[in-house]
NUSEVEX-531572 format. One line per 4 residues: their letters; for each residue x, y, z of N, C-alpha, C. Coordinates in steps of 0.001 Angstrom, whole numbers. Atoms other than C-alpha are relative to their C-alpha. Layout:
BEGIN
A = X/Y/Z/X/Y/Z/X/Y/Z ~ ...
END
This chain:
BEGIN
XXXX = 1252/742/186/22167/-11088/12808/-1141/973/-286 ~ 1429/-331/160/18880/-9468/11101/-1119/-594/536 ~ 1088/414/-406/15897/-9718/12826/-1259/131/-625 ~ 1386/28/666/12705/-10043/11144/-1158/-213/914
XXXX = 1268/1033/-543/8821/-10654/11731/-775/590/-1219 ~ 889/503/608/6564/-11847/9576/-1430/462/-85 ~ 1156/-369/166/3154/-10750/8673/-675/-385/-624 ~ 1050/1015/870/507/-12807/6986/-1074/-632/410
XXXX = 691/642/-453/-2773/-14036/7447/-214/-1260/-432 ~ 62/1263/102/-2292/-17213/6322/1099/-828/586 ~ -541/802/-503/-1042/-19650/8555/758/-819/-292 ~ -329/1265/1232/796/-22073/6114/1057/1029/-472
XXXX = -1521/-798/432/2713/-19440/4655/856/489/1061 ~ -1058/-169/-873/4036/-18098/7847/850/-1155/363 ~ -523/718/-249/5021/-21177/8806/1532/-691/-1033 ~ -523/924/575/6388/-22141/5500/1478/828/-287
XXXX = -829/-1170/-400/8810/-18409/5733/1005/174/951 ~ -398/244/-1498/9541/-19079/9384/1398/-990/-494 ~ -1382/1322/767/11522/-22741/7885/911/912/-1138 ~ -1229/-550/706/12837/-21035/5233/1121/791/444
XXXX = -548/-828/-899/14370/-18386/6930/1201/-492/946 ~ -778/889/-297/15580/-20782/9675/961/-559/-254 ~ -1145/541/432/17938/-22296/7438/911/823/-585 ~ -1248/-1000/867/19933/-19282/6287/723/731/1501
XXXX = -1305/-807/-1086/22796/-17814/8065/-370/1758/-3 ~ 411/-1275/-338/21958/-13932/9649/-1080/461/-125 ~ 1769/-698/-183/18398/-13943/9683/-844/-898/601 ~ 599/900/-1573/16556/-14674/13179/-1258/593/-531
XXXX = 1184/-751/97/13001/-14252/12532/-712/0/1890 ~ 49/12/-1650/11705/-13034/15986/-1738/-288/611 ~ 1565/149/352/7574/-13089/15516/-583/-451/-1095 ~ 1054/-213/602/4918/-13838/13502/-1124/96/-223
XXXX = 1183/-243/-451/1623/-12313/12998/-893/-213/-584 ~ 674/-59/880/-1542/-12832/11452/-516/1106/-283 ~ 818/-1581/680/-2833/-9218/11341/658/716/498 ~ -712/-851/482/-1764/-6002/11091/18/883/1453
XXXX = 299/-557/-1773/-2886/-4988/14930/679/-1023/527 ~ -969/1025/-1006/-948/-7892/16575/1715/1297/-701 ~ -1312/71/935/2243/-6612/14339/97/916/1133 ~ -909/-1395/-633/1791/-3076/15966/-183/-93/1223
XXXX = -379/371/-1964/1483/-4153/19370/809/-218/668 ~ -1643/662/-276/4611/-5936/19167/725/1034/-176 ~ -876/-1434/285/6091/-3180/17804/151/1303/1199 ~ 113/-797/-1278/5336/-514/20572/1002/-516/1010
XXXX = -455/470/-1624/7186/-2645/23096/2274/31/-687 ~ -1091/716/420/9966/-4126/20303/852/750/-1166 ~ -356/-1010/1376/10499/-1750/17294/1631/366/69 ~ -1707/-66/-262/14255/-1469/18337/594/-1045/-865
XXXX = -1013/1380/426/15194/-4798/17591/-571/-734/-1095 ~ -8/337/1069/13633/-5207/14506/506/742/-1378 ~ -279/-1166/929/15174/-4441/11434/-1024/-218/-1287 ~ 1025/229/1183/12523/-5582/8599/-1440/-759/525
XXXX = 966/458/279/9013/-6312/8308/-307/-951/-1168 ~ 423/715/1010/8343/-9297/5797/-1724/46/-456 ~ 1529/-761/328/4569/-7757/4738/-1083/-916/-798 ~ 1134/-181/546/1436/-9487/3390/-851/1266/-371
XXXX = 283/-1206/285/-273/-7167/1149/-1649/334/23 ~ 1360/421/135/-4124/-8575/1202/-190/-249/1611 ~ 787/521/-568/-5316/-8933/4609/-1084/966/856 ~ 1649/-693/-795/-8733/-8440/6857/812/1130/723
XXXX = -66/-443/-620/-9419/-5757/8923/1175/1720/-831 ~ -510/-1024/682/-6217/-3158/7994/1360/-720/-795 ~ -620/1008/1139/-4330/-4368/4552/1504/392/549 ~ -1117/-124/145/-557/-4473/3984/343/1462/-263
XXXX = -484/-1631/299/-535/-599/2552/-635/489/1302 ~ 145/-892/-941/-2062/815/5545/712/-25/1096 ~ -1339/683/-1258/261/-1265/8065/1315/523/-604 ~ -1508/-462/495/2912/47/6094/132/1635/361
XXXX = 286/-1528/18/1866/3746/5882/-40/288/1310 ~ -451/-45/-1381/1944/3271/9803/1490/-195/976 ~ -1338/207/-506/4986/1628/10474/977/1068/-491 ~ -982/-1085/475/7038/4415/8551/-710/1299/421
XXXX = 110/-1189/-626/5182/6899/10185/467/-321/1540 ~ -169/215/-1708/5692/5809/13698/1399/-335/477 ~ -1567/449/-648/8953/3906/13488/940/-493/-1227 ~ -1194/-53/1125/11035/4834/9971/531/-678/134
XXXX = -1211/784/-206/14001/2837/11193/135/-793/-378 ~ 68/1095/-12/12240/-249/10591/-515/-712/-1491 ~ 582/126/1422/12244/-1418/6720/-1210/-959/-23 ~ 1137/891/990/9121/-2804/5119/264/-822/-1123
XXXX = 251/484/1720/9307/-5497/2195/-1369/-580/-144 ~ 1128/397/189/5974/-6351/674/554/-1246/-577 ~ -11/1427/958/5774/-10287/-558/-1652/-437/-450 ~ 1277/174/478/2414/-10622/-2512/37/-809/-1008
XXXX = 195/228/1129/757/-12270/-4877/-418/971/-1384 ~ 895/-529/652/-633/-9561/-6321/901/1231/-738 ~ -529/-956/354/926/-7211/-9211/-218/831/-1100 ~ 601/-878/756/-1335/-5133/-10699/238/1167/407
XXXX = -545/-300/-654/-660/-1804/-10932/-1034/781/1157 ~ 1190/-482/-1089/-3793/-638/-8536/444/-169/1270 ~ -489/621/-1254/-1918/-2387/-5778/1478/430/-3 ~ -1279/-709/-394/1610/-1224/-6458/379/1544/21
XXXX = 179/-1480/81/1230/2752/-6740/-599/-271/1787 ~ 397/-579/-1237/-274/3014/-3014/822/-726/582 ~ -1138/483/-700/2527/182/-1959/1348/1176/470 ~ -1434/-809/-200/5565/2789/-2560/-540/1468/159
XXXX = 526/-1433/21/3134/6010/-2146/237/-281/1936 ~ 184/20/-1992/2973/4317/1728/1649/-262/349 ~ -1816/201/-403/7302/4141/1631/-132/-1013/301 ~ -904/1300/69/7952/637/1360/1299/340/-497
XXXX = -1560/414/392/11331/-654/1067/-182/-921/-1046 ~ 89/648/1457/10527/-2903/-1730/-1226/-958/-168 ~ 793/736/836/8192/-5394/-3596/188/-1503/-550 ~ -453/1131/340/8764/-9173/-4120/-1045/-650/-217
XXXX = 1879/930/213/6086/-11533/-5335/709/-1505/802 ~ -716/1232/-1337/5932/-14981/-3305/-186/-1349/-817 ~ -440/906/1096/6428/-16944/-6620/1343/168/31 ~ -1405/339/-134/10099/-16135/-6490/978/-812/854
XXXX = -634/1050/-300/12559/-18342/-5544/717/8/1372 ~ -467/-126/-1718/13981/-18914/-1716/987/627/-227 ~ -1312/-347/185/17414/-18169/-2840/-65/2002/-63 ~ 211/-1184/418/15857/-14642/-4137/-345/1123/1129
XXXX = 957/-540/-1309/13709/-14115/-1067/1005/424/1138 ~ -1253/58/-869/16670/-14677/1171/930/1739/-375 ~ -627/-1374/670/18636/-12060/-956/-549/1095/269 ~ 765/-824/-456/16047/-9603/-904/-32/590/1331
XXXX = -120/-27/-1274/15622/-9517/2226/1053/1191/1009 ~ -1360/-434/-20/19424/-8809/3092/-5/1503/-623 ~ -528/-1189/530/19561/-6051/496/-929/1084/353 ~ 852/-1089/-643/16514/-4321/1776/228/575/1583
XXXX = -583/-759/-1413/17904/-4019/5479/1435/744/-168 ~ -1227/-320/245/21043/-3155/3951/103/1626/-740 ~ 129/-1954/748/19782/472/2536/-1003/-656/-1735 ~ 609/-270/1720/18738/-884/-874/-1983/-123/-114
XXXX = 2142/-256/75/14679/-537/-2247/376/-1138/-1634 ~ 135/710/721/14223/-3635/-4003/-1497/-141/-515 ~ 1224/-502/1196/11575/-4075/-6874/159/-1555/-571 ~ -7/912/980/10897/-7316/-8633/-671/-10/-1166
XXXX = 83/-373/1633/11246/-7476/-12384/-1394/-87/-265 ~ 1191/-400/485/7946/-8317/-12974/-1021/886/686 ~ 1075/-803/-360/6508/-5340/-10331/821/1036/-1181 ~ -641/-812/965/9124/-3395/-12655/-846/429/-1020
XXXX = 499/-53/1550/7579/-3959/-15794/-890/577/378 ~ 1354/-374/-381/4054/-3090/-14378/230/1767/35 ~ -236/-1096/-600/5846/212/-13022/120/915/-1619 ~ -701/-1211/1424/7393/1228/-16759/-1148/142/-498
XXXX = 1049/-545/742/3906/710/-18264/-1106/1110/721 ~ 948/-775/-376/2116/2913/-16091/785/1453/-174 ~ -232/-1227/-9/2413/6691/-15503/-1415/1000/-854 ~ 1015/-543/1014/-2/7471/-18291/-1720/-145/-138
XXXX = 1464/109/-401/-3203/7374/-16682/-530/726/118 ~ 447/-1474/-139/-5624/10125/-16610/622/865/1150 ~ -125/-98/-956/-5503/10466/-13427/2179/909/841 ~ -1324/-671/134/-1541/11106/-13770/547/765/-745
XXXX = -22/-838/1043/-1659/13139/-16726/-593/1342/351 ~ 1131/-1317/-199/-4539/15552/-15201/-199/-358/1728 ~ 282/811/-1574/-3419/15395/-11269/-1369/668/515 ~ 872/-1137/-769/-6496/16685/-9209/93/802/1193
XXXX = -378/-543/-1098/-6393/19445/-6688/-415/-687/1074 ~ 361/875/-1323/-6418/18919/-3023/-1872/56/-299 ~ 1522/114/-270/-9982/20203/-3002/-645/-1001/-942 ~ 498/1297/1639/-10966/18292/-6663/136/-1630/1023
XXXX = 60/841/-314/-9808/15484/-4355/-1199/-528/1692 ~ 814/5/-935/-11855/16098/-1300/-1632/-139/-365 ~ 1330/76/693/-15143/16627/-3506/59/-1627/-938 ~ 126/1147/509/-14299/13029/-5114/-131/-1162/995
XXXX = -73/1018/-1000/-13889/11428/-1705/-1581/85/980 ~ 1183/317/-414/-17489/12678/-1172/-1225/-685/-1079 ~ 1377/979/1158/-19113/11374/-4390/489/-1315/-7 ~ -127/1156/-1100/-17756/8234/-3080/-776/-818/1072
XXXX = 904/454/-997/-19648/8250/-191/-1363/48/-704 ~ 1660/-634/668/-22933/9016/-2422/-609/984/469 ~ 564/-1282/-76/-23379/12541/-1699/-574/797/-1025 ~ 357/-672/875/-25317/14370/-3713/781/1597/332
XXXX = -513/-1524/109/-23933/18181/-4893/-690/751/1173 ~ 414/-930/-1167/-25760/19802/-1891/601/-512/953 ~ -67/378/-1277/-25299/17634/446/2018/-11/181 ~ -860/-902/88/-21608/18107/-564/590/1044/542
XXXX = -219/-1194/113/-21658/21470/-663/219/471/1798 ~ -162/-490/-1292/-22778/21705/2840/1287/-892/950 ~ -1168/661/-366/-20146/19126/3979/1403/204/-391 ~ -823/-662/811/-17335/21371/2227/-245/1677/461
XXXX = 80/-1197/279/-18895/24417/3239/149/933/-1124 ~ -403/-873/1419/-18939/25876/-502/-1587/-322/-162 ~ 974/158/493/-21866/26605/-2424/-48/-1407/-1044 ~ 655/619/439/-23921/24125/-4388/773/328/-1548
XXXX = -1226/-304/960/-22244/25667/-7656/1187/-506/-429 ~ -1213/801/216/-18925/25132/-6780/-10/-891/-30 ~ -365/1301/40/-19427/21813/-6085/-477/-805/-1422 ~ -138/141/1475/-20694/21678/-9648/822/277/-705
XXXX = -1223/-664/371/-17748/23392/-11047/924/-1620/199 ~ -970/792/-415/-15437/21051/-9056/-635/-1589/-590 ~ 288/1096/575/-17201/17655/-10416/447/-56/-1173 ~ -678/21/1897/-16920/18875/-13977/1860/56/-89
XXXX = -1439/-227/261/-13564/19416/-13389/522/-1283/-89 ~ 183/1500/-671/-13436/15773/-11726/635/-943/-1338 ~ 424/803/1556/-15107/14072/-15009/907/312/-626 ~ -1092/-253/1098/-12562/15975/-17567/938/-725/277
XXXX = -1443/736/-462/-9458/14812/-15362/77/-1477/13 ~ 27/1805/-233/-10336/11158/-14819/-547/-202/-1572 ~ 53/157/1260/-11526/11228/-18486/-1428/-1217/269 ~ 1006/530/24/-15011/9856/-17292/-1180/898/-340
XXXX = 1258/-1043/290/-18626/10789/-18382/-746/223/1373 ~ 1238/-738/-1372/-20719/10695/-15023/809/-398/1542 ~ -620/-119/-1119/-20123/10249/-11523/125/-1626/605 ~ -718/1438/-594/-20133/6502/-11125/1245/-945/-403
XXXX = -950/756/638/-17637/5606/-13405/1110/1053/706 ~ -554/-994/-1051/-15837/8648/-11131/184/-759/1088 ~ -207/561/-1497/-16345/6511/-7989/830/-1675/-187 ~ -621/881/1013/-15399/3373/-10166/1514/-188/188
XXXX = -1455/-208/-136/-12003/4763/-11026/557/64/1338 ~ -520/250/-1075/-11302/6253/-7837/234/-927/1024 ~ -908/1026/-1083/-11184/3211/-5960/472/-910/-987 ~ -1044/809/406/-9385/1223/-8377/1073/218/104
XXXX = -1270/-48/232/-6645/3120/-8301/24/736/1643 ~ -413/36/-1270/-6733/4207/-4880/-106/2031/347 ~ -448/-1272/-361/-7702/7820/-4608/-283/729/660 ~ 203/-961/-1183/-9079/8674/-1903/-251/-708/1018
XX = 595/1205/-1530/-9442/7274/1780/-895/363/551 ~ 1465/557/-821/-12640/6234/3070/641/385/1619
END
């Protein structure tokens, strides 16, 4: 018997997961939570006896990628599948950067979901065709073409915050300079002209944590 729990802040869908579930042979769902702090609470006590997380990827407080990027740090053992609506690729690059076990959208079919499921506690890293497709067209983004250094990335996670180059500088300990240097470098790599279309990119695609 696989044990599951559920994660979603919408009430309606857990419920409607819970039934589904219910009616298939080897999969007990054992919880379900609406946020991502109940999940790991349970977890601390229970993390043994679960073997999958069924994941919302949108909710308050801390989303589906950061609950994920926790649970595989704390307690590997226990696979992750994401079920979203959402499959752009802004949202699937930080999904499998945080080690998920796979990707399912929650338009697919029970029969699929069920499957899934199974093959993700079973060792496999499932992907659905249409996060697939999303996956083959990317790669070719500035940003992946022209990676930025650690530091290039530390000086982007302060023009972010709206630091100006000094104030920077002193929050980096480097001169005022470098942190001119390191911007221009910034702009070339992300293939932007100034620094808001810099702060722009970086959080669309996810590149630095706040």
């Amino acid at each position: 018997m696989y044990n599951v729990v559920i994660t979603d802040d919408h009430h309606i869908v857990r419920e409607g997961m819970k039934f589904l579930l219910s009616t298939t042979d080897n999969i007990n769902v054992l919880k379900d939570f609406g946020s991502a702090r109940e999940t790991l609470e349970y977890l601390k006590e229970n993390h043994k006896n679960v073997d999958l997380i069924l994941l919302d990827l949108v909710m308050p407080e801390m989303d589906g990628i950061e609950l994920t990027r926790t649970i595989k740090a704390e307690y590997p053992k226990v696979k992750v599948l994401i079920l979203s609506s959402y499959t752009s690729e802004e949202y699937i690059r930080p999904v499998f950067q945080a080690r998920a076990d796979g990707y399912i959208i929650k338009e697919m079919e029970a029969e699929e979901l069920v499957s899934s499921i199974k093959d993700v506690i079973q060792g496999e890293k499932v992907i659905h065709p249409n996060i697939l497709k999303v996956m083959d067209n990317a790669g070719n983004l500035p940003h992946e073409r022209n990676a930025l250094s650690a530091r290039e990335v530390e000086v982007l996670k302060e023009i972010v915050k709206g630091k100006s180059n000094k104030e920077i500088g002193e929050a980096l300990y480097v001169s005022e300079k470098t942190v001119k240097t390191h911007v221009s470098h910034i702009l070339n790599k992300l293939e932007v002209s100034d620094r808001t279309q810099a702060v722009i990119y970086a959080i669309k695609y996810n590149l630095v944590k706040l």
